[in-house]
C-alpha positions in Angstrom: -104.8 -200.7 71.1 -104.5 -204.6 71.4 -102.6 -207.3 70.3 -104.0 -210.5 69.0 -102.0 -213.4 67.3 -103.2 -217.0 65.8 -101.5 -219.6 64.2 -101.8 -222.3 61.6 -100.2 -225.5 61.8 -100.2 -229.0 60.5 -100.9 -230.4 64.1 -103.9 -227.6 65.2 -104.7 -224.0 65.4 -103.5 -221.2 68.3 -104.9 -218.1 69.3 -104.1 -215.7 71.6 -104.5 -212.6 72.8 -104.8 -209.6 75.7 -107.2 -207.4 77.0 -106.1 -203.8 77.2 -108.6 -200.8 76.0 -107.5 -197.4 76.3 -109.1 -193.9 75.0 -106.5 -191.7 76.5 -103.6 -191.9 79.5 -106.5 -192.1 82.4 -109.0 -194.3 80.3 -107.6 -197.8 80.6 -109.6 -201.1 80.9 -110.1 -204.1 80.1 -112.2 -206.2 77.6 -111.9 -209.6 76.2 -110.9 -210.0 72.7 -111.2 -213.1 71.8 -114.7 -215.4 71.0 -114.7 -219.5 71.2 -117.7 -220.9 69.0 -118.0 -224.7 69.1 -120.5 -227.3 68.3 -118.7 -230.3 69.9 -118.6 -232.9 67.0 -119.2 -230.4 64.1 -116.9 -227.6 64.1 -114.9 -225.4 66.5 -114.4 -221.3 65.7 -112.4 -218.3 67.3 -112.9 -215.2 66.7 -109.8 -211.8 67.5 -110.4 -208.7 67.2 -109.0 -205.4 67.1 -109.6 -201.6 66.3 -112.2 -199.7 67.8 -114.1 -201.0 70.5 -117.7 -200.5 69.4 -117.6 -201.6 66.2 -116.0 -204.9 67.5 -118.1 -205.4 70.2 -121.4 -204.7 67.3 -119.7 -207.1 64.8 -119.3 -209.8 67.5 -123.2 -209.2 68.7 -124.9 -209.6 65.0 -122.6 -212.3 63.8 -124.7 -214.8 65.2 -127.7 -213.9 63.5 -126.3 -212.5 60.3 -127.5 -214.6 57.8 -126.2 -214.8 53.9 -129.1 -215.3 51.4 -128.9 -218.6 48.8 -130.9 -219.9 46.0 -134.6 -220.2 46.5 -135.6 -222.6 48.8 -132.3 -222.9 50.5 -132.0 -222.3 54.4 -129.7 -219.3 54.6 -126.3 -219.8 55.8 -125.0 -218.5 59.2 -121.9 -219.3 61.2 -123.6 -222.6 62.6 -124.9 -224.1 59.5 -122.4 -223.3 56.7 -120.3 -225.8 55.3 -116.8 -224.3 55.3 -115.0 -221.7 57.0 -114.9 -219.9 54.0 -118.7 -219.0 54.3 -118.4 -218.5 57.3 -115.2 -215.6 56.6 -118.5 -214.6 54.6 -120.6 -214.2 56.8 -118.6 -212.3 59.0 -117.7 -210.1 56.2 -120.9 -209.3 56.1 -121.9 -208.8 60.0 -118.9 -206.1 59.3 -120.9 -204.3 55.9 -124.2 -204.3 58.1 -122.2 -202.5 61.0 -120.6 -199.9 58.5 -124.5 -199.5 57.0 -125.3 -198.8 60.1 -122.7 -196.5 62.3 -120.2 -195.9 59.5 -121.8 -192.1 58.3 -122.4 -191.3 61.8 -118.8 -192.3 62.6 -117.4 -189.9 60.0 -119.6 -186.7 61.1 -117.6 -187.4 64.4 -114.7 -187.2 63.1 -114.3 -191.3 64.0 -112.7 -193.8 61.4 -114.4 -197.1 60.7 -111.6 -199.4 62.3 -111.5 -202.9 63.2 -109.6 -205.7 62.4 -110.7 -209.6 62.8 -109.1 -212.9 62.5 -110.6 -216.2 62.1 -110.3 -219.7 62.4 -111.6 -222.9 62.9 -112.2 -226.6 61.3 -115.4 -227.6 60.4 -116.3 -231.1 59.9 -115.8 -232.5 56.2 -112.8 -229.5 55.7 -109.3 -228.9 56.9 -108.8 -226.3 59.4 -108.6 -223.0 58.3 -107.2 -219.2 59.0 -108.8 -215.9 58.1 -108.1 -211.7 58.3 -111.0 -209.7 58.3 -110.8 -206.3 57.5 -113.0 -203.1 57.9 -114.4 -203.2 54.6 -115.3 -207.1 55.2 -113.2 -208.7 52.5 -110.7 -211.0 54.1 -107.5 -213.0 53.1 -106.4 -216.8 53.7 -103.0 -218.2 56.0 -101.4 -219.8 53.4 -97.9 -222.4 54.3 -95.9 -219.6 53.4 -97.7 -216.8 56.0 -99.1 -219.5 58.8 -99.5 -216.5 61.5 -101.6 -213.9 61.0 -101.5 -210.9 63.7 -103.8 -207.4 64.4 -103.1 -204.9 66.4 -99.6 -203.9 67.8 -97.9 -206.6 65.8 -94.8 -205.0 65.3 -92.9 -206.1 68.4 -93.9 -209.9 68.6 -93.1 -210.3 64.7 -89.5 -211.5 64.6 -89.4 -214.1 67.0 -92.6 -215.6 65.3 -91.0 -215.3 61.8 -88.1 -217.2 63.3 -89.7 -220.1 64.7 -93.1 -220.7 63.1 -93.6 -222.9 60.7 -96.3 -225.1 59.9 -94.4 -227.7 61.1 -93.9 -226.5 64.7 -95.6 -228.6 67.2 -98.5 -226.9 69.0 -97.0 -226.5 72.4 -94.0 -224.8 70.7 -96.4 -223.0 69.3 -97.9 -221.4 71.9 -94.8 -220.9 73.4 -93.8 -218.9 70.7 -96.7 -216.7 71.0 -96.5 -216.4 74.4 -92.9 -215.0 73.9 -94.0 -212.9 71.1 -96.9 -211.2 73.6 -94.2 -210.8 76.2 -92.2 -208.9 73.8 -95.4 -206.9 72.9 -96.3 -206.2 76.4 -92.3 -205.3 77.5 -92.2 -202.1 74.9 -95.6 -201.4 74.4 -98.1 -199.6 76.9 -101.0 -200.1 74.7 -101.4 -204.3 75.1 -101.6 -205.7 78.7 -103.1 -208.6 80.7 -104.4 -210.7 81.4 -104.4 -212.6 78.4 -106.8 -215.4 76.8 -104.8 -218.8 75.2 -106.7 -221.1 73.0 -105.0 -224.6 71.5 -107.3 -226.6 69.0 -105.9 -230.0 67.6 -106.7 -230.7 64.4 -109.5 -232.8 64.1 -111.5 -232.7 67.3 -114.1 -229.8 67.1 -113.7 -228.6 70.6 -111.3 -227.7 72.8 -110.2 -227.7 76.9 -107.4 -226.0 76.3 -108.6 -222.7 77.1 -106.7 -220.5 79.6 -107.0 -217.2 81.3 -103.5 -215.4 81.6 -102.6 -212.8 84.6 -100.0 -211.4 86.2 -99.8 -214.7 88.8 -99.8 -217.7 86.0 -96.4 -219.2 87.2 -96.0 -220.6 83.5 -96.6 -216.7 82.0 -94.0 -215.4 84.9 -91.1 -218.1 84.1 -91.3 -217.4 80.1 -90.8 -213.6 81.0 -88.3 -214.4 83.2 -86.2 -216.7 81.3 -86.5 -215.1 77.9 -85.9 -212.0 79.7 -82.6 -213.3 80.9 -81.3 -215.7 77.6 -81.7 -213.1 75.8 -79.1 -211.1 78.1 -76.7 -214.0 77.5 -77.0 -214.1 73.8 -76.2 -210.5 73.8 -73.4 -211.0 76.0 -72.0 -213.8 74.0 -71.5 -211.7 71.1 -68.3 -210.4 71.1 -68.0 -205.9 70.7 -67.0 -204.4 67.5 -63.1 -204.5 67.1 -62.6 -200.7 65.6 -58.8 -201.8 65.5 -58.3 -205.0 64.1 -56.4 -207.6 66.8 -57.7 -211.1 67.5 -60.9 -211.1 66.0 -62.7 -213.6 63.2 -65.4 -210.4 62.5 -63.3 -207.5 61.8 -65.9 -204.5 61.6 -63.7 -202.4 59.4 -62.9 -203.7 56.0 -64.2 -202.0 52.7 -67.5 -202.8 51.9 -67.9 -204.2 48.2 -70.7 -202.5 47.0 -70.4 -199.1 48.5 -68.3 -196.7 50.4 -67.7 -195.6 53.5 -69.8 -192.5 54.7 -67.6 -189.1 53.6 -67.0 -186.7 56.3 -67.7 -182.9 55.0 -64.7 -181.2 57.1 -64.9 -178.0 54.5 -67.8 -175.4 53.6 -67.0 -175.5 50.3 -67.2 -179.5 50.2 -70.2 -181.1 48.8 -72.1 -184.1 49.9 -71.4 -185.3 45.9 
């Protein structure tokens, strides 16, 4: 299992995610999840992925060279010609079909399910930037303003705090605090997702990139996050006051009679029924 996250914005694009591979208690390691393609000038790409290792590691190998077939006389378009990101979503789409034509019958004598799950996104000159999910049967859907994240993998734990502070209006470096947080909560309750971990920050506009960091257990920045969000979140909790069963000096009373329903019915008879 992994978990990979990336971002829309107004001000750029983030992405990041970890490392952890397992198949099985005693087969853990470790294997990058994330590709940067970038053509200083022209466009800037990054690629996520998640599911089954194989597959992945095939899709990321023929993407390159996968080429989608125009009108006569046309040059075919690849990842490093096409014109928008949305070709290039194509293309990939693609590079997953050939994998599938390829592995996908053997896959299911074995008993194996053809899983992976992508993300995409980039800018390419003459376009906005844009964001991409790739699924196993290669179609794909578009971050719109109203879902700017997209996430694959073990979402499920780093999804509220990003659905509380993202929106496309959040400055990058919030940003990626945000998803730094939302991996920390990720790695705190689930085994499956671990470091290190691979940040990317693209600002709209340029079509390359030097913010690009590596992620381990010693990155004094990764360490204080999971420290301090680790601890504020202690004091929220503790600022909330307990549940006052009993009335008394309280502006939240727990007990009052709810207005659409009632209260749960004890059965304290065998002959009661629960209607």
């Amino acid at each position: 299992m992994t978990y990979c996250v990336a971002i829309k914005l107004n001000a750029g694009l983030v992405f990041l995610s970890d490392s952890r591979t397992n198949a099985g208690l005693d087969q853990i390691s470790s294997f990058r999840k994330m590709m940067v393609y970038e053509k200083t000038g022209d466009r800037f790409m990054v690629l996520l992925s998640a599911g089954n290792l194989s597959i992945s590691q095939s899709v990321r190998e023929i993407l390159q060279v996968t080429k989608l077939s125009c009108a006569d006389h046309e040059e075919p378009i690849t990842i490093w010609n096409a014109t928008s990101m949305f070709d290039v979503a194509r293309v990939l789409g693609a590079a997953v079909r050939r994998i599938y034509e390829r592995d996908g019958e053997a896959l299911q004598r074995s008993g194996v399910d053809f899983n992976v799950s992508l993300i995409l996104g980039g800018q390419i000159r003459g376009e906005g930037m844009r964001l991409f999910q790739v699924y196993s049967a290669g179609n794909f859907i578009e971050a719109t303003a109203e879902t700017p994240y997209f996430q694959v993998g073990e979402s499920k734990y780093g999804k509220p705090v990003l659905d509380r502070v993202i929106t496309m209006a959040t400055p990058l470096n919030e940003a990626a605090k945000c998803a730094l947080v939302s991996m920390d909560s990720t790695l705190k309750s689930n085994l499956s997702v671990g470091l290190p971990l691979d940040l990317v920050i693209y600002e709209e506009g340029q079509f390359s990139s030097e913010k690009i960091v590596c992620i381990d257990e010693n990155n004094p920045y990764f360490r204080m996050v999971h420290e301090t969000w680790g601890e504020r979140l202690r004091e929220v909790f503790d600022s909330i006051e307990d549940p006052a069963w009993n009335g008394g000096a309280t502006d939240a009373p727990i007990r009052v009679e709810p207005q659409r329903s009632r209260h749960l019915k004890k059965i304290t008879d065998p002959r009661e029924k629960l209607i």
